[in-house]
C-alpha positions in Angstrom: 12.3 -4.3 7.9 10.5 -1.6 6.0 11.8 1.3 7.7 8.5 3.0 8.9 8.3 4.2 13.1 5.6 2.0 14.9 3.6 5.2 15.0 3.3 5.5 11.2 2.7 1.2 11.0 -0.5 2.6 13.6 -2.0 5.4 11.2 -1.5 3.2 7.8 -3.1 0.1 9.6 -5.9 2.4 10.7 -6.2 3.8 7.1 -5.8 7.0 7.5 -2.9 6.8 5.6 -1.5 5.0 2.6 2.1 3.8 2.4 4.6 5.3 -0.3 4.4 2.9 -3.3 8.7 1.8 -2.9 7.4 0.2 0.3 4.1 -1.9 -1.7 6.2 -5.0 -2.4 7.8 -5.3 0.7 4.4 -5.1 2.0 2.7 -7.5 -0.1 5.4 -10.0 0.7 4.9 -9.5 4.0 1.2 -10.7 3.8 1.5 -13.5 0.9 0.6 -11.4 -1.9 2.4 -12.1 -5.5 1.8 -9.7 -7.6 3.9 -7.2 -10.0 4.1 -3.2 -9.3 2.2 -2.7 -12.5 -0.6 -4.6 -11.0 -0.8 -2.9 -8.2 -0.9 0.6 -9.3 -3.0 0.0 -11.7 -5.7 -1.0 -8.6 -4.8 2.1 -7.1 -5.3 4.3 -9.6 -8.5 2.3 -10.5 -9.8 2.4 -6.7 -8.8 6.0 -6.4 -11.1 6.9 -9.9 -14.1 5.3 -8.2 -13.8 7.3 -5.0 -13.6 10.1 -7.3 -16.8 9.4 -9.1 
């Protein structure tokens, strides 16, 4: 469906890695999440300024 190998499904389950933002609605479909790109960047970027503080 979203084109990733099983082995790369494995390391962005475990968190090790994040998946490409073109695959973030696919994903969020996937689990029941509605929401718009621009939502969901702007948690990213917000998450990511946090880690950095």
């Amino acid at each position: 469906m979203l084109g990733f190998s099983e082995s790369y499904a494995v390391v962005i389950r475990a968190r090790r890695r994040r998946p490409h933002p073109r695959h973030w609605q696919a994903l969020a479909k996937l689990v029941g999440v509605i929401a718009t790109i621009k939502e969901v960047v702007g948690v990213v970027f917000a998450n990511r300024e946090r880690a950095q503080s």
